[in-house]
PARORO-806094 format. One line per 3 residues: number of its first residue (from 1); their letters; for each residue x, y, z of C-alpha. Coordinates in nm, 3 decimals. Each point is the difference from the previous one (the first is absolute). Last residue first. Layout:
! PARORO-806094
NUM) A) X,Y,Z; ...
END
This chain:
! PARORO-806094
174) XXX) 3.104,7.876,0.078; -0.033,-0.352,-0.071; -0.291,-0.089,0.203
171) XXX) -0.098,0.305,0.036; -0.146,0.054,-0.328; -0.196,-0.290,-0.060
168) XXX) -0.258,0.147,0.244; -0.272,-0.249,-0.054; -0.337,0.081,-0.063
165) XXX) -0.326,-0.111,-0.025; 0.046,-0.269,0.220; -0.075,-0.334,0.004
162) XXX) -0.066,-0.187,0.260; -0.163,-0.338,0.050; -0.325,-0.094,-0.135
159) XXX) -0.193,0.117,-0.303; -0.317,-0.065,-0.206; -0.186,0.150,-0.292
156) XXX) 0.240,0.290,-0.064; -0.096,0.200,-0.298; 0.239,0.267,-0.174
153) XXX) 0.217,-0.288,-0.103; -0.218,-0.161,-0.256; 0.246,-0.255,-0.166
150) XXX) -0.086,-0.119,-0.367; 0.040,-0.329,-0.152; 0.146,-0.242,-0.268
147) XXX) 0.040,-0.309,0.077; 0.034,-0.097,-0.386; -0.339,-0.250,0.020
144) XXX) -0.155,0.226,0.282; 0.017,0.271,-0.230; -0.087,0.335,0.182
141) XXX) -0.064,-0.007,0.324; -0.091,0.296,0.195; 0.136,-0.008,0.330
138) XXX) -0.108,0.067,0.349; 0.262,0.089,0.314; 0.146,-0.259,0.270
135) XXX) 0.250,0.101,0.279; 0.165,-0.220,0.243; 0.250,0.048,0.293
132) XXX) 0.324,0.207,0.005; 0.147,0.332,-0.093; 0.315,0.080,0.159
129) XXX) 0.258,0.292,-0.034; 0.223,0.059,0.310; 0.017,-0.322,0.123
126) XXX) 0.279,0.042,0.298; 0.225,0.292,0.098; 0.366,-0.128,0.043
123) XXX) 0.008,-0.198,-0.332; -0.245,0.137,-0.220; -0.284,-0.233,-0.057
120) XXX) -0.193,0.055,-0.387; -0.363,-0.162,-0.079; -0.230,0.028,-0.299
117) XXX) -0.200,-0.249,-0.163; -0.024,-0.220,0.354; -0.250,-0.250,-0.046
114) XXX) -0.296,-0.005,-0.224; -0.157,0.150,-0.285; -0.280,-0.106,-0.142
111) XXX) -0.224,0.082,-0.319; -0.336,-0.101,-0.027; -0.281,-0.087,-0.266
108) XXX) -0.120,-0.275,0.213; 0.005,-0.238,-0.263; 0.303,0.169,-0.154
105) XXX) 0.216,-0.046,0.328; 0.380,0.218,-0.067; 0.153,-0.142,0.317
102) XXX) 0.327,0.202,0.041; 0.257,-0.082,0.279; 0.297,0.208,0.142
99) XXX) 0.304,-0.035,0.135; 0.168,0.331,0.031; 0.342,0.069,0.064
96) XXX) 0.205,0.290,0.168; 0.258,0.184,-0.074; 0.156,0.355,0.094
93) XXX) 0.277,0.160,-0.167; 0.172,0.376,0.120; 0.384,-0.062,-0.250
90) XXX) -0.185,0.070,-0.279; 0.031,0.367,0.120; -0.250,0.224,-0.247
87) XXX) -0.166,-0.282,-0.126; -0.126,-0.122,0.331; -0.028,-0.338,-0.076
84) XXX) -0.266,-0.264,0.096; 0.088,-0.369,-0.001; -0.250,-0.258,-0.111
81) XXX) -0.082,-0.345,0.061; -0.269,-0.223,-0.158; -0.209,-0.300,0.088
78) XXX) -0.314,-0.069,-0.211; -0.239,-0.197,0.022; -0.274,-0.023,-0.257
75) XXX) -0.317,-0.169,-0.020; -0.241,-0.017,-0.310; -0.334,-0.091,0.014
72) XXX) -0.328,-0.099,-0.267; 0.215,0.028,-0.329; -0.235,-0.154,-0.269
69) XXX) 0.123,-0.296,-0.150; -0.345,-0.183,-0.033; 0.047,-0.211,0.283
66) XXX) 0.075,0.264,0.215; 0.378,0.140,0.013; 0.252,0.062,0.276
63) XXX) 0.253,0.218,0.009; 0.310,0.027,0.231; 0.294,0.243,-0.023
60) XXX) 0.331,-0.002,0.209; 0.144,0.348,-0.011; 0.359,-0.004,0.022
57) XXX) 0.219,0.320,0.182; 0.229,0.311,-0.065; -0.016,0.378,0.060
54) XXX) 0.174,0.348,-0.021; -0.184,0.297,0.129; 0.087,0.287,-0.069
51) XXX) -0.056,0.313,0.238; -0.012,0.360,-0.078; 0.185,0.259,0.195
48) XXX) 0.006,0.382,0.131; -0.181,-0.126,0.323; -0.313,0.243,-0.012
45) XXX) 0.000,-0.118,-0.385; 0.024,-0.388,0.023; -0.162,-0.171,-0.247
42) XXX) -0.075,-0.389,0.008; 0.097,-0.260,-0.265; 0.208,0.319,-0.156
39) XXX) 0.175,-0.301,-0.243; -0.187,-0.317,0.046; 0.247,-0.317,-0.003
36) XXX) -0.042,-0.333,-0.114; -0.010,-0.352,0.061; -0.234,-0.319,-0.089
33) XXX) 0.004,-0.373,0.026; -0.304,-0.158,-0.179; -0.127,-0.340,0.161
30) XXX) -0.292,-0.187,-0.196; -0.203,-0.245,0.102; -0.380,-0.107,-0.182
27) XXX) -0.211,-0.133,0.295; -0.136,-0.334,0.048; -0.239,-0.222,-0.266
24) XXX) -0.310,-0.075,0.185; -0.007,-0.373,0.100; -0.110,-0.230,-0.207
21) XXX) -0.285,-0.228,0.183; 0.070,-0.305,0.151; -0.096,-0.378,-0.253
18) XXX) 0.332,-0.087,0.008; 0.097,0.044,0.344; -0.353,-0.142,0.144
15) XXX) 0.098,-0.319,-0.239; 0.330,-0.046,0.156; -0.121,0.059,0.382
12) XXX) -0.288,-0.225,-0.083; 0.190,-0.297,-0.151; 0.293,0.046,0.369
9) XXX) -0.322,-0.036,0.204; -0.134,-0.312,-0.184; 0.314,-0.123,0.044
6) XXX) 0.077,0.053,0.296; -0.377,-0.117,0.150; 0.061,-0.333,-0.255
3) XXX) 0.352,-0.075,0.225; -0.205,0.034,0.311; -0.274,-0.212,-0.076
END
């Protein structure tokens, strides 16, 4: 009876694994390293400077599809580091890093941003720049078979965390 039991068991597993439903395919991958710098990033006047920022990092993009091949989500995290320079004395530097995620949700129409987008520590004095938390606005899509969207960032539907309006980039390399 035993040996019957086993095999009957072992006959259902088999036919239960051919018979299973296909699984949705997963998300398309791509990584894309980036770097750059931004000339007069942030002007200066009451300081007599501009600063530049120079920056480096890899985005890590997800998309998935429906079943017709329409773009329903994509997800990307990103993880960058920059250095701001006083262009007047290179020498006055500051960096900081930002890792950040973006959920772009067409079902819900939504675009997310979480994590820390902006953040700079000098040594001595702490976080001097931070923003931090979660932050979703509307969007307009355009061509869900490209991607293709648009970000309203007038309208806030949801936040947590802080972020502030402004940030006295500055002073931290003044």
């Amino acid at each position: 009876m035993t040996r019957k039991c086993r095999w009957f068991a072992t006959a259902a597993a088999a036919l239960l694994c051919c018979v299973a439903p296909a699984q949705a395919a997963g998300p398309e991958k791509e990584i894309f390293p980036f770097e750059g710098s931004i000339e007069d990033w942030v002007e200066c006047p009451d300081q007599g400077f501009n600063i530049r920022i120079e920056f480096f990092g890899v985005d890590v993009v997800k998309t998935w599809r429906d079943s017709d091949g329409n773009v329903t989500r994509i997800k990307i995290h990103s993880y960058g580091t920059g250095t701001l320079v006083n262009q007047s004395d290179p020498t006055k530097t500051e960096t900081g890093s930002s890792p950040t995620n973006i959920t772009v949700d067409f079902t819900r129409q939504t675009f997310t941003i979480s994590g820390m987008p902006l953040h700079n520590n000098i040594p001595g004095e702490g976080r001097v720049a931070h923003e931090t938390g979660t932050i979703t606005f509307p969007i307009e899509v355009i061509d869900r078979q490209t991607g293709e969207f648009e970000v309203n960032f007038d309208v806030v539907l949801r936040s947590g965390g802080k972020h502030p309006e402004f940030v006295d980039w500055c002073s931290t390399v003044d």
